[in-house]
One Martini backbone bead per residue (centre of mass of N, CA, C, O) as a GRO file, in nm:
protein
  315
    1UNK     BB    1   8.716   4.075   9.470
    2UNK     BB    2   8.690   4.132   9.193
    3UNK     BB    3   8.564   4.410   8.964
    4UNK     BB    4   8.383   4.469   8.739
    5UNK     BB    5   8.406   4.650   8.466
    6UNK     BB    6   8.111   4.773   8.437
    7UNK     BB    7   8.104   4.864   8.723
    8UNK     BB    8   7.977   5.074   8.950
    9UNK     BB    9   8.079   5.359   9.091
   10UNK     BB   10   8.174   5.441   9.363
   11UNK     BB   11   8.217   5.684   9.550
   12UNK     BB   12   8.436   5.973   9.591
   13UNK     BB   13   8.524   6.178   9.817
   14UNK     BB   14   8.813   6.301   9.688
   15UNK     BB   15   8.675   6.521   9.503
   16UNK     BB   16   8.720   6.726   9.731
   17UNK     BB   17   9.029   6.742   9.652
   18UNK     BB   18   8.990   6.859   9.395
   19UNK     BB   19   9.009   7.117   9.141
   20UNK     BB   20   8.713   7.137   9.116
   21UNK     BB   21   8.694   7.248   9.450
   22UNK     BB   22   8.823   7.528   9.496
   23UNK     BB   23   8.599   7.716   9.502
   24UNK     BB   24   8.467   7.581   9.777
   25UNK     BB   25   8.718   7.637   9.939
   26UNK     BB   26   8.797   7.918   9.959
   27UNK     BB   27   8.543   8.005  10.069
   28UNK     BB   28   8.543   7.863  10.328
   29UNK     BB   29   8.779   8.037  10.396
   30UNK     BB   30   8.708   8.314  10.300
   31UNK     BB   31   8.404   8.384  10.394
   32UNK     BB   32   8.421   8.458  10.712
   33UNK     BB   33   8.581   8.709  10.656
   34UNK     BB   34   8.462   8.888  10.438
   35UNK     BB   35   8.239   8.907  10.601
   36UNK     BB   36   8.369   9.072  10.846
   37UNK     BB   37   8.430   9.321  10.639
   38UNK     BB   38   8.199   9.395  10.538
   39UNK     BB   39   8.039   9.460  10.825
   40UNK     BB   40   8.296   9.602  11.002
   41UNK     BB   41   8.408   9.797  10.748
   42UNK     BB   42   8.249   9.878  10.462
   43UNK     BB   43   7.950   9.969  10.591
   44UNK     BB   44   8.053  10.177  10.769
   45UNK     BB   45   8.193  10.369  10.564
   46UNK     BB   46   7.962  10.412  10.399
   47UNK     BB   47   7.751  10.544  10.621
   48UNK     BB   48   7.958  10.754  10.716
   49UNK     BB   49   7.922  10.889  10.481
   50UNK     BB   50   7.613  10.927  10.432
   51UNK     BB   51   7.596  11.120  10.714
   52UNK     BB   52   7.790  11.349  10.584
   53UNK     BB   53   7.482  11.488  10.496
   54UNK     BB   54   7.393  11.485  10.724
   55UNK     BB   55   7.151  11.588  11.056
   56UNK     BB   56   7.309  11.381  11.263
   57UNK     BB   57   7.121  11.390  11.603
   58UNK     BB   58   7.129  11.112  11.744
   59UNK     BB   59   7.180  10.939  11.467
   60UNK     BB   60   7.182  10.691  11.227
   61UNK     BB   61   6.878  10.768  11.060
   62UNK     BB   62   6.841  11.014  10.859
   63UNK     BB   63   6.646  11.321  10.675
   64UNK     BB   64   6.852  11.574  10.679
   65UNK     BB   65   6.979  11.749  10.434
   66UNK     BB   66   7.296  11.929  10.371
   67UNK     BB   67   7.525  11.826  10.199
   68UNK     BB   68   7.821  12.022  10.246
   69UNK     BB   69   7.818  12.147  10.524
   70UNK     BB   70   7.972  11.978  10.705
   71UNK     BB   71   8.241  12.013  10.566
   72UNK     BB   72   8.263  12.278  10.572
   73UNK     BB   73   8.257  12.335  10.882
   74UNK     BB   74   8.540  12.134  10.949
   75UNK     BB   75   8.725  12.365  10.764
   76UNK     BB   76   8.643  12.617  10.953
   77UNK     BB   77   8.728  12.478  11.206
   78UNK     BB   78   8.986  12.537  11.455
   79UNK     BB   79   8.945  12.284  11.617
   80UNK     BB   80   9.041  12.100  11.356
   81UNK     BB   81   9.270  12.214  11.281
   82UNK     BB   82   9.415  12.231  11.524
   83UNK     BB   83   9.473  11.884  11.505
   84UNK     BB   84   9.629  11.867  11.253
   85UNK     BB   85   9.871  12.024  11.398
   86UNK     BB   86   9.893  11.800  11.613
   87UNK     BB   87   9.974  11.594  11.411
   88UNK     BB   88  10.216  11.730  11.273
   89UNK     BB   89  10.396  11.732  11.516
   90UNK     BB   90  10.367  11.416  11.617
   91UNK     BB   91  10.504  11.335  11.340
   92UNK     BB   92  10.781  11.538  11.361
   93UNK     BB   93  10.844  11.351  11.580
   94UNK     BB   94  10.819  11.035  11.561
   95UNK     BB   95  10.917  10.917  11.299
   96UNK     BB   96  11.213  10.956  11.340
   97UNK     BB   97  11.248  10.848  11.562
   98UNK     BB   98  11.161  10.578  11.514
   99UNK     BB   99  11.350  10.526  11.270
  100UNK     BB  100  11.613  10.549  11.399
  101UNK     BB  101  11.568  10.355  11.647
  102UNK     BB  102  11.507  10.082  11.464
  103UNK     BB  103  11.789  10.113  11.295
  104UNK     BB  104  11.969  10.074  11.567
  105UNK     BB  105  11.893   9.806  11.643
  106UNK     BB  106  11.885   9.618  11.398
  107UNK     BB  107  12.191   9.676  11.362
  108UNK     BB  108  12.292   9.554  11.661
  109UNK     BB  109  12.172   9.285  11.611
  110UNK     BB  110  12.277   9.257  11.337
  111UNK     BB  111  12.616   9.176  11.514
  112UNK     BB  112  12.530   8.973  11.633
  113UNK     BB  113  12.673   8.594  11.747
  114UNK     BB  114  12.442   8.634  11.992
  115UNK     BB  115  12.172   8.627  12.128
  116UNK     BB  116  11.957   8.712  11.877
  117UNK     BB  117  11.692   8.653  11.933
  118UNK     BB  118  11.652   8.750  12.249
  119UNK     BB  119  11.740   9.015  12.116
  120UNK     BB  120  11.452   9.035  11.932
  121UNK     BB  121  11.220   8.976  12.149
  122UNK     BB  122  11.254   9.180  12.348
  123UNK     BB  123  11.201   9.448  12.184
  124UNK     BB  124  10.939   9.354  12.035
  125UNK     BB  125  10.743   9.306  12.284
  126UNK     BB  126  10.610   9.563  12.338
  127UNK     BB  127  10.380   9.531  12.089
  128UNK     BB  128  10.185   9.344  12.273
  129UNK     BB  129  10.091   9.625  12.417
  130UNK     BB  130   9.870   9.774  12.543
  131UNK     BB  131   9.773  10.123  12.468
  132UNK     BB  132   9.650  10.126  12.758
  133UNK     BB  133   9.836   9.997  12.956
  134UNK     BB  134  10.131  10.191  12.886
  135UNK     BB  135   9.997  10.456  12.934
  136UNK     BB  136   9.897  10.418  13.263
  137UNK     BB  137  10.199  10.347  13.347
  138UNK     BB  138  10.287  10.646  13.226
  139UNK     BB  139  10.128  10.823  13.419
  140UNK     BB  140  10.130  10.665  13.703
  141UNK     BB  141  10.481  10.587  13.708
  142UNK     BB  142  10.684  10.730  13.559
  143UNK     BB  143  10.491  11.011  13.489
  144UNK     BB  144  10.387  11.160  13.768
  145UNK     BB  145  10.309  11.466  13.929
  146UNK     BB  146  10.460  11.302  14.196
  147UNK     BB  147  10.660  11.175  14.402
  148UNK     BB  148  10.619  10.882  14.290
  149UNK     BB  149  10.730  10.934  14.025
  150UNK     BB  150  11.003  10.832  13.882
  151UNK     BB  151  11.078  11.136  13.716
  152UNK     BB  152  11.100  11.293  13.987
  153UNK     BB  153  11.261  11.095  14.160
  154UNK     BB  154  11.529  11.133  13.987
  155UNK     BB  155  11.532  11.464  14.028
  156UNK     BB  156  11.547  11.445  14.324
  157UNK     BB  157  11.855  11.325  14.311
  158UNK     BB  158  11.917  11.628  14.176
  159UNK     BB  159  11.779  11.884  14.316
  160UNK     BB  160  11.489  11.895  14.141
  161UNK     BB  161  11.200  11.957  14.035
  162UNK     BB  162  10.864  11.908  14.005
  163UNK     BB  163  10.675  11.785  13.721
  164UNK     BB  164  10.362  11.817  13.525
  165UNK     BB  165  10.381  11.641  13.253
  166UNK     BB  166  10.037  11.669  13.173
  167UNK     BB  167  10.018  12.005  13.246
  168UNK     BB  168  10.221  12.134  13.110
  169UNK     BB  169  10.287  12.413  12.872
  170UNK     BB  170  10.557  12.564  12.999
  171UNK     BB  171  10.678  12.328  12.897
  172UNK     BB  172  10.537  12.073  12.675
  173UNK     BB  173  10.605  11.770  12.812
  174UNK     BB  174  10.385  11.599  12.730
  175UNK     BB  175  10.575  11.527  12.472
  176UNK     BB  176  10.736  11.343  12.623
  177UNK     BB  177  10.513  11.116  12.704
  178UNK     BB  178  10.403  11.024  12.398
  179UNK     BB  179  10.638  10.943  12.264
  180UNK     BB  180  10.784  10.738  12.458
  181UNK     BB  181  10.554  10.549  12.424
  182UNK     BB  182  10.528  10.501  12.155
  183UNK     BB  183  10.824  10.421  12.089
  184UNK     BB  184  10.796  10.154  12.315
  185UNK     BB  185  10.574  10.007  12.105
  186UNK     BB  186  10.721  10.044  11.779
  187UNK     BB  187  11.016   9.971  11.725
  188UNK     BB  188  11.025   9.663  11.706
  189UNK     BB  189  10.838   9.644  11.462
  190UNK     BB  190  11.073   9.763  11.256
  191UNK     BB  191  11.312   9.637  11.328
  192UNK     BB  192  11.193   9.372  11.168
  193UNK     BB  193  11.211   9.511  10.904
  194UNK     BB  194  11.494   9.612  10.904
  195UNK     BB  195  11.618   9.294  10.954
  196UNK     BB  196  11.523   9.173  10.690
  197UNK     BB  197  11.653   9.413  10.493
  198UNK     BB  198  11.918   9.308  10.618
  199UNK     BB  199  11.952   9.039  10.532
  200UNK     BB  200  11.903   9.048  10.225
  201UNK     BB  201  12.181   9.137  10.181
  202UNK     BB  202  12.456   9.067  10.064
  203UNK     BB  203  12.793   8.963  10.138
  204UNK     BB  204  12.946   9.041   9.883
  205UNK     BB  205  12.920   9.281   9.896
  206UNK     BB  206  13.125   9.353  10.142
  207UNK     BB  207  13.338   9.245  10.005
  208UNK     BB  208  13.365   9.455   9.802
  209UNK     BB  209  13.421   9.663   9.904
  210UNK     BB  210  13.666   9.603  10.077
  211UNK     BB  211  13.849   9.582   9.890
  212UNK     BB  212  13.814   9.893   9.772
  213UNK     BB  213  13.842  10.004  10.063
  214UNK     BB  214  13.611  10.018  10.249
  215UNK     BB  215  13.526  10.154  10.523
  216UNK     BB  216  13.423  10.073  10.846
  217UNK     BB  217  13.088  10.183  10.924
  218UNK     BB  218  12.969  10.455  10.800
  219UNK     BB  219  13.080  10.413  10.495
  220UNK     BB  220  12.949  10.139  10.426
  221UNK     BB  221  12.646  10.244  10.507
  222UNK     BB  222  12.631  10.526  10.335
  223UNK     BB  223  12.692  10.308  10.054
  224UNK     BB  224  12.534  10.055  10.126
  225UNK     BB  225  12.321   9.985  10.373
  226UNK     BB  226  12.090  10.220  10.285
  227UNK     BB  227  12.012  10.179   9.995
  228UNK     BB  228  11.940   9.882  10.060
  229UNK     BB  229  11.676  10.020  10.240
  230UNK     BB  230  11.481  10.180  10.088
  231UNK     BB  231  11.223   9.973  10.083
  232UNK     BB  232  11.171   9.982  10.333
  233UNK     BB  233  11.157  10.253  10.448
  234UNK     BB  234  10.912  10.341  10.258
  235UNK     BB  235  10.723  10.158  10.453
  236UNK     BB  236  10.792  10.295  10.751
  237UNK     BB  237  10.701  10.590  10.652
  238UNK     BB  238  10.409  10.518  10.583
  239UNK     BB  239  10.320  10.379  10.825
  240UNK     BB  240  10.382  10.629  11.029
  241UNK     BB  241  10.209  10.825  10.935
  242UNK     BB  242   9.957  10.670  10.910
  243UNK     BB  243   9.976  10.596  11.262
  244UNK     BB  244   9.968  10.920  11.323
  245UNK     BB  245   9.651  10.976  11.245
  246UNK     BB  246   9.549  10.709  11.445
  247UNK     BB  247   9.584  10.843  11.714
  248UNK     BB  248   9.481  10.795  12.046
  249UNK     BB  249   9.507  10.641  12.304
  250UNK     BB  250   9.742  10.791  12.434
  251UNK     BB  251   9.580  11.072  12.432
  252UNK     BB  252   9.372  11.012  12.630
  253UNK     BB  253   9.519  10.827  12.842
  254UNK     BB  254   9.678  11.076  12.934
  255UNK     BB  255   9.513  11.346  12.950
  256UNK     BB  256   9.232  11.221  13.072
  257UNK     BB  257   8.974  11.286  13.276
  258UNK     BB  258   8.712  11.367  13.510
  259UNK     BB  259   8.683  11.663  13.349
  260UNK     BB  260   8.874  11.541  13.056
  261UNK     BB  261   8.992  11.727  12.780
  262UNK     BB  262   9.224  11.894  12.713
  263UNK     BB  263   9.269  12.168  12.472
  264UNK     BB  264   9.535  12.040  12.422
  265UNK     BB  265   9.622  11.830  12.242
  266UNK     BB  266   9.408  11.687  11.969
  267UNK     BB  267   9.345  11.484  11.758
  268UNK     BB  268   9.158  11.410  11.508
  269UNK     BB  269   9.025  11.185  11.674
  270UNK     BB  270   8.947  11.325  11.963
  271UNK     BB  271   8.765  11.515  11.792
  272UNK     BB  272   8.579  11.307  11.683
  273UNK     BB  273   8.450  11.172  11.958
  274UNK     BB  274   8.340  11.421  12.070
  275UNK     BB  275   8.164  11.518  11.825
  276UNK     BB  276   7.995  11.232  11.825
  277UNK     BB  277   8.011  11.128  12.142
  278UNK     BB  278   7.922  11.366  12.302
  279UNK     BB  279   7.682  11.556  12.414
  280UNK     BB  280   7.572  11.615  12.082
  281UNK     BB  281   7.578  11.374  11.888
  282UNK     BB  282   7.759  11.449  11.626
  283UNK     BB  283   7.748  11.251  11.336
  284UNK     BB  284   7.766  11.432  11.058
  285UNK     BB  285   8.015  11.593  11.153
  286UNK     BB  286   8.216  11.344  11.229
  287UNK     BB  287   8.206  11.228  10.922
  288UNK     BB  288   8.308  11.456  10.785
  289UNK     BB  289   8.586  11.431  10.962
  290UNK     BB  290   8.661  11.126  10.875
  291UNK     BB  291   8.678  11.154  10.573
  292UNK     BB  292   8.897  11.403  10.530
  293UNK     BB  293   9.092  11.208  10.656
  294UNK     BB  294   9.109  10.981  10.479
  295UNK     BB  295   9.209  11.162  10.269
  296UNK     BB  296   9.463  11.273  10.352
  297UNK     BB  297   9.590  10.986  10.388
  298UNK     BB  298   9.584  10.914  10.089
  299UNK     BB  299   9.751  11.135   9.993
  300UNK     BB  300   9.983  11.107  10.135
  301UNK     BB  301  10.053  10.807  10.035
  302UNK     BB  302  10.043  10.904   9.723
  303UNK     BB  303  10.282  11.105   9.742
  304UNK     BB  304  10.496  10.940   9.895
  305UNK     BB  305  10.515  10.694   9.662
  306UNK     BB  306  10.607  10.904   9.420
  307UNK     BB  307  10.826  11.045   9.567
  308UNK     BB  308  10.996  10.743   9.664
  309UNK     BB  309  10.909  10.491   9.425
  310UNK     BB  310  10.681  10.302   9.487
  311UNK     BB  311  10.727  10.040   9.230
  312UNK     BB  312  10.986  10.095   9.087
  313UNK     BB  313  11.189   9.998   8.896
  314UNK     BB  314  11.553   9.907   8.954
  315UNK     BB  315  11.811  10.014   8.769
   0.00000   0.00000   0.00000
């Protein structure tokens, strides 16, 4: 039966899907991210500014005020220099390693014409593997410093000695065991930025540079797809320079024993983790050594992006 012309409308669910509710479904599905960012990421941040004023020994409410004392003392800390140098080091091998090899991967898949797929996912498949996990397999199964690791095994089969590569200092092997495992977790994930940038790409270009006479190889890459990977490029030197910071799990996993951690190859974090969490257990002095990390990394990040003209228009 039809419903008089004055009758009162009934509910109308239907209300909540209407654009006056966006602001509520918003909150809805952004709240509860918000929340656990701001409770496990940025109250972190703030108190840890907070305690690098203070003598916070074993404390994480401290009450003597030191001022810039922990900053002085982490600035002229050998210890800490040394880490940032150790930093430097590994940045120094890491980034161009890891750029050159995931540019020739991302290379090598577009030029398939088949399962381009599968070794897509084979390349990038490393990258869900636990930083502790592959660290472990290289200690263990690799290189382990007895006659059971893999590169000792490959070495005696052509009468060469073995070798302990994570306590070898002279020459320093260590350095080949973690540049590898690194490689091996990041390459794949760089690829994948670097095969989108390769997509991206006209095909017409390629066809005028061959009018033009552009031979195939390296001229073509080296003045037409180099160029046009620009800003992939200075994404993926961002990202690892900023990862190149951050290490700690292949560090610590790899170098790290019963009796703790070798003097050498330590990290800005692997020192910062001792300071706080060591013996000593100073949270104010590991505090403004983490604050100065992060300035660091944002310093470095703002001079890379002005330097390579991140986000400028490209005339």
């Amino acid at each position: 039966m039809a419903r008089p012309a004055g009758a009162a409308k009934g509910p109308r669910p239907a209300r909540w899907l209407g654009p006056q509710r966006r602001t509520l479904w918003f909150w809805v599905f952004v709240g509860p991210f918000a929340l656990g960012l701001g409770l496990f990421t940025y109250v972190p941040l703030v108190w840890s500014v907070y305690l690098s004023f203070f003598d916070a020994h074993n404390t994480v409410s401290p009450t003597d005020f030191v001022g810039v004392d922990n900053y002085t003392s982490m600035l002229t800390d050998p210890a800490f220099l040394s880490s940032l140098g150790t930093f430097l080091l590994f940045t120094a091998f890491i980034v161009p390693a890891t750029y050159v090899l995931s540019l020739s991967l991302a290379l090598m898949v577009n030029r398939l014409r088949f399962a381009q797929a599968f070794f897509r996912s084979v390349f990038f498949l490393p990258t869900a593997c636990s930083y502790v996990v592959a660290s472990l397999i290289w200690k263990l199964s690799l290189f382990n410093g007895v006659r059971f690791g893999l590169a000792n095994t490959v070495l005696g089969w052509f009468g060469a000695d073995q070798t302990a590569w994570l306590s070898t200092t002279d020459p320093p092997w260590y350095w080949l065991v973690i540049v590898t495992v690194r490689l091996w977790l990041q390459a794949g994930f760089y690829m994948i930025l670097f095969l989108a940038g390769l997509q991206r790409i006209s095909p017409q270009l390629y066809e005028a540079a061959a009018v033009d006479g552009a031979r195939p190889g390296w001229q073509v890459f080296r003045h037409l797809t180099f160029p046009q990977l620009r800003a992939t490029s200075v994404a993926v030197v961002l990202l690892l320079v900023i990862n190149s910071f951050q290490a700690f799990d292949e560090f610590y996993n790899l170098l790290s024993d019963s009796r703790g951690y070798p003097p050498y190859a330590r990290p800005p974090l692997v020192y910062l983790y001792y300071t706080a969490l060591g013996r000593d257990q100073n949270l104010g002095l590991g505090s403004a050594g983490a604050v100065i990390l992060a300035l660091i990394i944002a310093v470095a990040t703002v001079v890379q992006a002005r330097w390579f003209g991140l986000g400028r228009k490209e005339e």
